[in-house]
SEFI-492312 format. One record per residue (C-alpha): residue in one letter; chain; x, y, z. Coordinates in steps of 0.02 Angstrom, whole numbers, plus 50000, padded with zeros to 5 digits. Layout:
<r marse="a" vofi="A" u="X" v="Y" w="Z"/>
...
This chain:
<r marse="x" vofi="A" u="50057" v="44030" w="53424"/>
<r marse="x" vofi="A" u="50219" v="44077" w="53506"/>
<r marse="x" vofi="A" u="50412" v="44009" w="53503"/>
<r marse="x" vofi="A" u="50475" v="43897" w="53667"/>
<r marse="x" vofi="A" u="50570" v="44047" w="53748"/>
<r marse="x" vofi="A" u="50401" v="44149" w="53764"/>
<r marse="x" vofi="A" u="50341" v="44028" w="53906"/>
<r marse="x" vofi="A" u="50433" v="44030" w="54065"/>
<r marse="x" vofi="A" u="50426" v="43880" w="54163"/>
<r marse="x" vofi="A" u="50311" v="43870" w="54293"/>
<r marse="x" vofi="A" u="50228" v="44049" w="54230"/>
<r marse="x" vofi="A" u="50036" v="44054" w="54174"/>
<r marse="x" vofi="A" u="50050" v="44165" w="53984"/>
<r marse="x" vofi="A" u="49884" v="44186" w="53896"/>
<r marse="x" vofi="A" u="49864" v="44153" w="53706"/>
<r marse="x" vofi="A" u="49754" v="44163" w="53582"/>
<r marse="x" vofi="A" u="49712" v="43992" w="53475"/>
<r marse="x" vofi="A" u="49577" v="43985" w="53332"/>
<r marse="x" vofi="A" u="49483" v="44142" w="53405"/>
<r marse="x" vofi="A" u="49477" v="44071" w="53592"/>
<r marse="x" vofi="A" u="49580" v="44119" w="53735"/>
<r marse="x" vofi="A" u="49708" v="43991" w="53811"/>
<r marse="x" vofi="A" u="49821" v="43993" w="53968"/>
<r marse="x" vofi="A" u="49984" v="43900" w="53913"/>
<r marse="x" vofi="A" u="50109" v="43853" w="54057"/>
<r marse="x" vofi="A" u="50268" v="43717" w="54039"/>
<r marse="x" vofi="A" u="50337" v="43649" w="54197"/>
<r marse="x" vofi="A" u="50501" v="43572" w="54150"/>
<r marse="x" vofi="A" u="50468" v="43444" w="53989"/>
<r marse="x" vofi="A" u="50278" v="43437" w="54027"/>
<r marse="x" vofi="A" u="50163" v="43588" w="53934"/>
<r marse="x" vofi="A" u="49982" v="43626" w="53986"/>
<r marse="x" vofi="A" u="49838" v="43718" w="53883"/>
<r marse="x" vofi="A" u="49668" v="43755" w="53947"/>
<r marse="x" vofi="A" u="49539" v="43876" w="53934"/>
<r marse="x" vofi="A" u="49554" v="44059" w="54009"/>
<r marse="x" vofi="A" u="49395" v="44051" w="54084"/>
<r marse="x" vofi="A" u="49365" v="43949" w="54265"/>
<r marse="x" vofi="A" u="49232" v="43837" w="54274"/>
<r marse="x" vofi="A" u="49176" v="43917" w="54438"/>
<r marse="x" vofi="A" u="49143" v="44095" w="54406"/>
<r marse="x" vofi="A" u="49200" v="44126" w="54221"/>
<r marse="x" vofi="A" u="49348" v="44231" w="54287"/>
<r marse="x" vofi="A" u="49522" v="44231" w="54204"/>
<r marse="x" vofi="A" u="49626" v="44089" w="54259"/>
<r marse="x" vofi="A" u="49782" v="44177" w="54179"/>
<r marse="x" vofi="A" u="49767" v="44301" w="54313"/>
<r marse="x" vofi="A" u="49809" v="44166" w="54436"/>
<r marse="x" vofi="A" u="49952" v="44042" w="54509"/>
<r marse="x" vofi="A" u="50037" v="43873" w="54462"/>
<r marse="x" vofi="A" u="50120" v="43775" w="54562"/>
<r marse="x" vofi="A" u="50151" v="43574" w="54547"/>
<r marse="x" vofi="A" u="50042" v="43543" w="54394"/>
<r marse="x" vofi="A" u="49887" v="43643" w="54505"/>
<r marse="x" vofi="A" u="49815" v="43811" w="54430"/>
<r marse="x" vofi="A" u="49736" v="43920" w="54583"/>
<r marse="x" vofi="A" u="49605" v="44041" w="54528"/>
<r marse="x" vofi="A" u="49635" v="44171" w="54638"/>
<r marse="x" vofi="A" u="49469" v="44246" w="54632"/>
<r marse="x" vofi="A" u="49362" v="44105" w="54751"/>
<r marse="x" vofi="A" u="49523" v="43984" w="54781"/>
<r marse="x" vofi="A" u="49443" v="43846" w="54664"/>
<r marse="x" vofi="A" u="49615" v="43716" w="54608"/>
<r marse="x" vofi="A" u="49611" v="43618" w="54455"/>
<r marse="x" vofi="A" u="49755" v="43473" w="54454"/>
<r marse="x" vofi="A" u="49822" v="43459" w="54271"/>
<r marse="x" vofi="A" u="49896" v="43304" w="54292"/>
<r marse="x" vofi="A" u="49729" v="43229" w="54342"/>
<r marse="x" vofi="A" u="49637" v="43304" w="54163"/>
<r marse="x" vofi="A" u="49585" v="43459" w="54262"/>
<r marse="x" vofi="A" u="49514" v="43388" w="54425"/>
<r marse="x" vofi="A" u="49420" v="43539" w="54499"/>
<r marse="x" vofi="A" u="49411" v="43574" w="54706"/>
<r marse="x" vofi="A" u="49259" v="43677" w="54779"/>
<r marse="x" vofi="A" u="49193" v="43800" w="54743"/>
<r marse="x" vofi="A" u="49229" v="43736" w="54576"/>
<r marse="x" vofi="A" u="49138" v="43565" w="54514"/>
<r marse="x" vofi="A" u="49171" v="43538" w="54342"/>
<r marse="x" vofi="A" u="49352" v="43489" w="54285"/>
<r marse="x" vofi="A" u="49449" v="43618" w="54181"/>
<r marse="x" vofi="A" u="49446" v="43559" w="53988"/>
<r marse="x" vofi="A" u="49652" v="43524" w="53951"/>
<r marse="x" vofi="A" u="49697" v="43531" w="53771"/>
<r marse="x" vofi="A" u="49863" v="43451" w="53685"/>
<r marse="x" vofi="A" u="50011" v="43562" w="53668"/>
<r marse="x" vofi="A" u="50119" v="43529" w="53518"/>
<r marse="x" vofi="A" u="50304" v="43593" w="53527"/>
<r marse="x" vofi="A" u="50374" v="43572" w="53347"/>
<r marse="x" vofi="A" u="50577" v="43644" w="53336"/>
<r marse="x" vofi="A" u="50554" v="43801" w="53422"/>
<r marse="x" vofi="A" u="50371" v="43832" w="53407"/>
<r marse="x" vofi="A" u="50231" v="43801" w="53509"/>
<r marse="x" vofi="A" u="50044" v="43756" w="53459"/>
<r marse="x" vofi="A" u="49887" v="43708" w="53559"/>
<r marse="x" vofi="A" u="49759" v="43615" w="53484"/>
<r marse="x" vofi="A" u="49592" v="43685" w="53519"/>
């Protein structure tokens, strides 16, 4: 999928894993996967911010806490679906 020094820490980068379309962000040690699609509205969430282990879709404000498996905030009700990132040597996979 991509090597470790294609993901900037703290920076949302959009990927492309068995045919579907990922955001992958790290935040120090700790790597996050999860579908490019909000729950809310369907709208890109690789198009918006990250900040704490929080994604911010920037289109109706909805958060979703990756640290609590995706925990969604209004307008958004159902919890982002996180997926396992893999970093083997200096290459990165999400299991979708």
């Amino acid at each position: 999928m991509g090597a470790v020094g294609e993901f900037a820490d703290g920076v949302l980068t959009k990927v492309t894993a068995d045919g579907a379309w990922f955001v992958v962000v790290r935040e120090g040690d700790a790597w996050y996967a999860f579908p490019d699609r909000c729950t809310h509205a369907k709208r890109p969430l690789s198009d918006g911010t990250f900040e704490g282990g929080v994604v911010t879709c920037i289109y109706h404000g909805a958060t979703f806490d990756l640290n609590r498996d995706g925990k969604a905030t209004m307008p958004a009700v159902r919890a982002l679906s996180c997926h396992a990132v893999v970093v083997e040597g200096d290459e990165v996979f999400v299991e979708a």
